[in-house]
PLY file of the C-alpha trace (Angstrom):
ply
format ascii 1.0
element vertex 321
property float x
property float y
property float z
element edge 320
property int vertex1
property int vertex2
end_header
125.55 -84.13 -91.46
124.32 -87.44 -91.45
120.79 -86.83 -90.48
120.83 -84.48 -93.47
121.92 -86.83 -95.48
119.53 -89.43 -94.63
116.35 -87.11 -94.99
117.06 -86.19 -98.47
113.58 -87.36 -100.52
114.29 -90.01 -102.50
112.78 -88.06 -105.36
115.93 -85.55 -104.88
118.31 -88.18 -104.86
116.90 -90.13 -107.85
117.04 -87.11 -109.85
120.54 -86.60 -108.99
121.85 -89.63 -109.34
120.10 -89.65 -112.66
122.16 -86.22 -113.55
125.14 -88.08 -112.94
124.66 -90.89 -114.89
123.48 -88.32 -118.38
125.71 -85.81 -117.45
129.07 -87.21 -116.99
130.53 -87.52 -120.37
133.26 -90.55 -119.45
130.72 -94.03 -118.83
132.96 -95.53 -116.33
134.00 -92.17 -114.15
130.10 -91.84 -113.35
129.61 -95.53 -112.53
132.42 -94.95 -109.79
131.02 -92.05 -108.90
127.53 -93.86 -108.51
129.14 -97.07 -107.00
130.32 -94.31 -104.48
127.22 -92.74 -103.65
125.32 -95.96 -103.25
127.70 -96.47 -100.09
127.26 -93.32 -98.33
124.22 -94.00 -97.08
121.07 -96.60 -96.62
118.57 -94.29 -97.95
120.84 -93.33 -101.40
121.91 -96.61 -101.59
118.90 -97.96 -103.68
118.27 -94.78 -105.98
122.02 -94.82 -106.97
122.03 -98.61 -107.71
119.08 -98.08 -110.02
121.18 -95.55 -112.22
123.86 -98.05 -111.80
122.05 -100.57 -113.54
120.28 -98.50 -116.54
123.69 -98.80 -118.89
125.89 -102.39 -118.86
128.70 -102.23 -121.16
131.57 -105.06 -120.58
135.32 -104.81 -120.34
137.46 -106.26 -122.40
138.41 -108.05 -119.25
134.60 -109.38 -119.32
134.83 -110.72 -123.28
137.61 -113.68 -121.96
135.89 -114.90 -118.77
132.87 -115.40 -121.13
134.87 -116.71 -123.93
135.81 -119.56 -121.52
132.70 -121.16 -121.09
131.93 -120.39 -117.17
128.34 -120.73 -115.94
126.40 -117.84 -117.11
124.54 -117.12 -113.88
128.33 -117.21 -112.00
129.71 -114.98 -115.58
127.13 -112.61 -115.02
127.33 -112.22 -111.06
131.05 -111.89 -111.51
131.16 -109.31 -114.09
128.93 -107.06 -111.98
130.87 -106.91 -108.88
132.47 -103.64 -110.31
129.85 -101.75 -110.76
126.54 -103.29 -110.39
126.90 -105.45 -107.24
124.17 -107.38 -106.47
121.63 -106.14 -109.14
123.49 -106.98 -111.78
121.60 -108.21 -114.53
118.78 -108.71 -112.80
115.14 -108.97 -114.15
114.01 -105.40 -115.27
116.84 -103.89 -113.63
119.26 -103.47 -117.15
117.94 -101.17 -119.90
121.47 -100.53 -122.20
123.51 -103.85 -122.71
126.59 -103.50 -125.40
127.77 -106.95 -126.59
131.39 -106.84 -127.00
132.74 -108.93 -130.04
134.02 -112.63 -130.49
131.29 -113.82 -127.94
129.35 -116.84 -129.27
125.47 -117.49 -130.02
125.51 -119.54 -126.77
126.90 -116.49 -124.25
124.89 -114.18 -126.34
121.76 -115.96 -125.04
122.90 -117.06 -121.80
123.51 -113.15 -121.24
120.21 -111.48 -122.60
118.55 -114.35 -120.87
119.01 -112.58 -117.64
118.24 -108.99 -119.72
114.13 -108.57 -119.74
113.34 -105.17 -119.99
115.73 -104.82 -122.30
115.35 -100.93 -123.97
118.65 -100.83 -126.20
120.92 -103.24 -127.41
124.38 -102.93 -129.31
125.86 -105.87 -131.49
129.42 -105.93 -132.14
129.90 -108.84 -132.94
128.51 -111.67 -135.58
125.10 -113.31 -134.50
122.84 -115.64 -136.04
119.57 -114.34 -136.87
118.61 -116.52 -133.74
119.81 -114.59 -131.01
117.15 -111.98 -131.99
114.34 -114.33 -131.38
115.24 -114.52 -127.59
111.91 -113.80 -125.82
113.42 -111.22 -122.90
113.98 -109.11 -126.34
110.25 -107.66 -125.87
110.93 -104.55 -124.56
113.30 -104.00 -127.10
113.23 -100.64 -128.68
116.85 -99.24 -129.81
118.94 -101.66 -131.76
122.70 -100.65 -133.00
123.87 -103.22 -135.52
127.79 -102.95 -135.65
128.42 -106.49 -137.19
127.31 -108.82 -139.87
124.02 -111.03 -138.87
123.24 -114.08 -140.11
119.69 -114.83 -142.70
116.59 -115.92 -140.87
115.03 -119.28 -142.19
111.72 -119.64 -143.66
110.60 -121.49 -140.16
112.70 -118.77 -138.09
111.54 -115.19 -138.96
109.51 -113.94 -136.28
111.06 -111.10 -133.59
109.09 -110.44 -130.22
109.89 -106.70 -130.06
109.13 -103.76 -132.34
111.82 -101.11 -132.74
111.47 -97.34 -132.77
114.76 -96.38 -133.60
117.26 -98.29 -135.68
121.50 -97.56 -136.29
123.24 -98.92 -138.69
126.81 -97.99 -137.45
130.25 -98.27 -139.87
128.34 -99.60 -142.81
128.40 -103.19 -141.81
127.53 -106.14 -144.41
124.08 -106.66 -143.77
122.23 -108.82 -146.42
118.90 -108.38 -148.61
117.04 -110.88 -146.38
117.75 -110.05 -142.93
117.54 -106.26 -143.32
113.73 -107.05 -145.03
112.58 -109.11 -142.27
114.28 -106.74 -139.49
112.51 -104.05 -141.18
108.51 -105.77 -141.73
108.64 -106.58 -138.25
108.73 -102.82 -137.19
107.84 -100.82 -140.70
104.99 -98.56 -138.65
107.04 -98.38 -135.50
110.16 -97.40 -136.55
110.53 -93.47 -135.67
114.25 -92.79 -135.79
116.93 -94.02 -138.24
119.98 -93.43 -138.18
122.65 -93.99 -140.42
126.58 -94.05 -139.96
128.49 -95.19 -143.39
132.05 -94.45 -143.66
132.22 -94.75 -147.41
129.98 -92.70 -150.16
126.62 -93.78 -150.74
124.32 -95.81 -149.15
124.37 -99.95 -148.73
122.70 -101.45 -151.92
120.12 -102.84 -149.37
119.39 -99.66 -147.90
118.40 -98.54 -151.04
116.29 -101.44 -151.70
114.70 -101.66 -148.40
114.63 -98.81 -146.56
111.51 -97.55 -148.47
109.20 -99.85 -146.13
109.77 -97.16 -143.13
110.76 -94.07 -144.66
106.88 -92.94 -144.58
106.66 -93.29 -140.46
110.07 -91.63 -140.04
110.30 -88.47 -137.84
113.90 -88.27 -137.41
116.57 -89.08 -139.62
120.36 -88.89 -138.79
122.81 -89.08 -141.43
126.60 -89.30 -140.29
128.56 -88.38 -142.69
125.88 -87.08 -145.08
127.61 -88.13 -148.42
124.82 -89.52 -151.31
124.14 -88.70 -154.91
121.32 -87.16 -156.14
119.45 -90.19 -156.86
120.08 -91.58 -153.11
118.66 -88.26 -152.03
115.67 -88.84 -153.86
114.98 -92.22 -151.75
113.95 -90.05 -148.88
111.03 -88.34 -150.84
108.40 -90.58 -148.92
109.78 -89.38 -145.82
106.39 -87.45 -145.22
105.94 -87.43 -141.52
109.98 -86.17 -141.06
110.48 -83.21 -138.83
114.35 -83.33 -137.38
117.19 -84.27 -139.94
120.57 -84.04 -138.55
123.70 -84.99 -140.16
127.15 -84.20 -140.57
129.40 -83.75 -143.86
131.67 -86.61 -145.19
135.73 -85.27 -145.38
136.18 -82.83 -148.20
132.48 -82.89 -149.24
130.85 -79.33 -149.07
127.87 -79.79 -146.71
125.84 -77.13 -148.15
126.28 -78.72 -151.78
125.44 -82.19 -150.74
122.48 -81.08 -148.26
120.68 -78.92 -150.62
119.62 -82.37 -152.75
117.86 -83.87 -149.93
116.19 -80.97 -148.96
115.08 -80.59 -152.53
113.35 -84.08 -152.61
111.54 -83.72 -148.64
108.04 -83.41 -149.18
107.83 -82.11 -146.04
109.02 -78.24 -143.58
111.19 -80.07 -141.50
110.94 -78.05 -137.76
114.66 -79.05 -136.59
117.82 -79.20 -138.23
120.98 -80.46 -136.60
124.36 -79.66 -138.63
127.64 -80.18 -137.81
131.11 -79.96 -139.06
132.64 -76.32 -140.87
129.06 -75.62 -141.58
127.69 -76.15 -138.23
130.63 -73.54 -137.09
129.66 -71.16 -139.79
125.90 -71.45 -138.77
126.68 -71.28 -135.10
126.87 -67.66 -135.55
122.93 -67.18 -137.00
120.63 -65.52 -134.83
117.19 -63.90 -135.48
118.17 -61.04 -137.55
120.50 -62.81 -139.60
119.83 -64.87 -142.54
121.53 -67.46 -143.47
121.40 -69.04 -147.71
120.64 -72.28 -146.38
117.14 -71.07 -144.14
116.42 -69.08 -147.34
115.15 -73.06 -148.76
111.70 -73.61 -149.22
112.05 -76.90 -146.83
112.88 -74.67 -144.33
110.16 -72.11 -144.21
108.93 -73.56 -141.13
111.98 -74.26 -139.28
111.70 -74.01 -135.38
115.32 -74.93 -134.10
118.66 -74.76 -135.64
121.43 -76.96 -133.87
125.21 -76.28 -134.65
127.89 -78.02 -133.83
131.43 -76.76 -134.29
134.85 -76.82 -133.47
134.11 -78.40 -130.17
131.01 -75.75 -129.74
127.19 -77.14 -129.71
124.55 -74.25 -129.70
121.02 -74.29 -130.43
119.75 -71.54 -132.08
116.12 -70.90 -131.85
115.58 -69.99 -135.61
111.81 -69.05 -135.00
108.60 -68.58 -132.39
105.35 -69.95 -131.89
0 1
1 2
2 3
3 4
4 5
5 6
6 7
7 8
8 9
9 10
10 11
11 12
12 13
13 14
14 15
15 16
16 17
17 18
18 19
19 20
20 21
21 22
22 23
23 24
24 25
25 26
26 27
27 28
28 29
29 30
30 31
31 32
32 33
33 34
34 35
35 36
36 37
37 38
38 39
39 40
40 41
41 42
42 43
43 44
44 45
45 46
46 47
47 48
48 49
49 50
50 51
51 52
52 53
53 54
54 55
55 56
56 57
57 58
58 59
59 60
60 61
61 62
62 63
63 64
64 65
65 66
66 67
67 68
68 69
69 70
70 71
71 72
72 73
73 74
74 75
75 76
76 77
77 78
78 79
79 80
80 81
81 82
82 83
83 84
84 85
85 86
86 87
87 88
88 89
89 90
90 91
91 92
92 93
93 94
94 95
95 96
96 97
97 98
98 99
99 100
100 101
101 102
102 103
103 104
104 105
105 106
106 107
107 108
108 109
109 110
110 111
111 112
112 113
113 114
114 115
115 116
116 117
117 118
118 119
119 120
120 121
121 122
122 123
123 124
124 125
125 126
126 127
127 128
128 129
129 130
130 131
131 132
132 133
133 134
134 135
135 136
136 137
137 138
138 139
139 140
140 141
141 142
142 143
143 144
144 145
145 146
146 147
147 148
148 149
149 150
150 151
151 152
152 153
153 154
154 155
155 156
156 157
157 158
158 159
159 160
160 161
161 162
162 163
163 164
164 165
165 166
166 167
167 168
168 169
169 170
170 171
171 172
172 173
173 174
174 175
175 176
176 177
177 178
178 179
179 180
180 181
181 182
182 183
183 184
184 185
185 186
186 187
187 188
188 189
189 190
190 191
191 192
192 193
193 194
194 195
195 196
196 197
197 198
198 199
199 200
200 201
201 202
202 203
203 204
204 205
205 206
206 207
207 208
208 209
209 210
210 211
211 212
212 213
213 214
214 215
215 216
216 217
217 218
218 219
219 220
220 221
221 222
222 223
223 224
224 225
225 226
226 227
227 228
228 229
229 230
230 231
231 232
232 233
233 234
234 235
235 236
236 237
237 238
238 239
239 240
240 241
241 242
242 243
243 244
244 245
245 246
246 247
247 248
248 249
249 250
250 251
251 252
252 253
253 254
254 255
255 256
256 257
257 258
258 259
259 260
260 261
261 262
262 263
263 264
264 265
265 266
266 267
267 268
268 269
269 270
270 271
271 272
272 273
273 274
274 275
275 276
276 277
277 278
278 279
279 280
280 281
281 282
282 283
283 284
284 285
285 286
286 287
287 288
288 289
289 290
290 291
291 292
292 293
293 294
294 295
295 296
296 297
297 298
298 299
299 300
300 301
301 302
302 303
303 304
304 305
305 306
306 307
307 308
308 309
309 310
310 311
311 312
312 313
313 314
314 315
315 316
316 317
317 318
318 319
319 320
């Protein structure tokens, strides 16, 4: 057994360690499971460490040994013994980091300091426009802002990383300035946006801002999709948009509020992700039914339709070539 074991290509193992990681749906049952694996043997140990380290999130547990001021290199060695050992937050080694909140500009730093290669990065907590600035940040492609941020200064505007996908999660208080300068700094790279607001409507400064990368956008998520019809028509420069997938506020008819936007696209979007009593409904399309919605004009050129509902996600393959 063990000789089998230890010939298994490292290929093989990387791509099943990898399945582990994406597959698992609870984030700390598949880092035991691949804090296991990197103990069964010599030859898995390095492949399973590496899926290990992709995703960092810390425990609450982790938030109050940083709160009280230990070294950072000793903080960030200690809060990896659970499930990163030794590579913990090494040097190209962590792509996901989620900042838990209360943590101040000082930790924030002292932590993404040891963070280059950075890929995604989730605030929950309030920052100064500083922290941004940090230079490890180039890599930087997926930011989730959860929590207010503070204005950059006239002397203090410039970001070393370009995003291609942006979430603004729960609708959180972000002002006129920052959002601007966030926004020049990555208005041609920005390819995904997503937006999660609990409350109708969008954020006065979406509506003021969002214009600068509307144009470059190929995928839009809207969770819950909830706007008038003149927020709907703020997404008529989205002309390069091809998957829009969003899900209906409480008590708001999807097809009603969906219909708007798809008036105003000036584009034949090729995906469409819906979820919620309409995503049910539609989960039962194939190719010889037709559905009111695919009868839109926006539609005509639909590839995929993706439903999701009541705990069912099927994609239905709306059209060939």
């Amino acid at each position: 057994m063990s000789t089998i074991i230890s010939s298994l290509p490292a290929e093989t193992l990387s791509l099943i360690f990898e399945l582990v990681r994406t597959t698992t749906d609870d984030y700390w049952q598949a880092q035991t499971t691949l804090r296991s694996a990197s103990l069964v043997a010599r030859s898995w140990r390095d492949a399973a460490q590496r899926e290990l380290a992709y995703e960092v999130r810390l425990r609450p547990r982790s938030r109050q040994i940083l709160r009280e001021g230990h070294p950072p290199r000793t903080v960030l060695e200690h809060l990896a013994q659970p499930w990163l050992q030794s590579l913990a937050f090494q040097n190209g080694r962590c792509k996901v980091l989620t900042l838990p909140p209360r943590l101040t500009d000082v930790t924030v730093e002292d932590v993404l300091a040891q963070c280059e290669g950075l890929k995604e990065l989730t605030f929950e907590s309030w920052v100064t426009w500083g922290v941004l600035r940090t230079p490890t940040l180039s890599n930087l492609k997926t930011l989730l802002l959860n929590a207010s941020m503070t204005d950059p200064t006239d002397s203090d505007n410039s970001l070393p990383f370009r995003l291609t996908h942006l979430i603004w999660d729960n609708g959180c208080d972000l002002t006129s300035r920052f959002l601007h300068t966030l926004l020049s700094h990555s208005t041609s790279s920005i390819s995904i946006l997503t937006l999660k607001f609990p409350f109708p409507g969008l954020h006065f400064c979406a509506e003021e801002h969002l214009p600068l990368i509307l144009p470059h956008l190929r995928h839009l998520n809207l969770h819950p999709l909830n706007l008038t019809k003149d927020e709907c028509a703020l997404f008529s420069s989205c002309t390069s948009l091809e998957t829009l997938s969003c899900t209906p506020a409480t008590g708001v008819d999807m097809l009603r509020a969906l219909r708007p936007l798809l008036d105003v696209l000036p584009v034949k979007l090729r995906e469409l992700s819906l979820g919620g009593e309409v995503g049910a409904a539609l989960v039962r399309v194939s190719m010889s039914t037709t559905h009111p919605l695919l009868e839109h004009s926006t539609l005509s050129e639909l590839k995929v339709l993706s439903c999701e509902g009541r705990g069912e996600l099927r994609r239905v393959f709306v059209r060939e070539g």
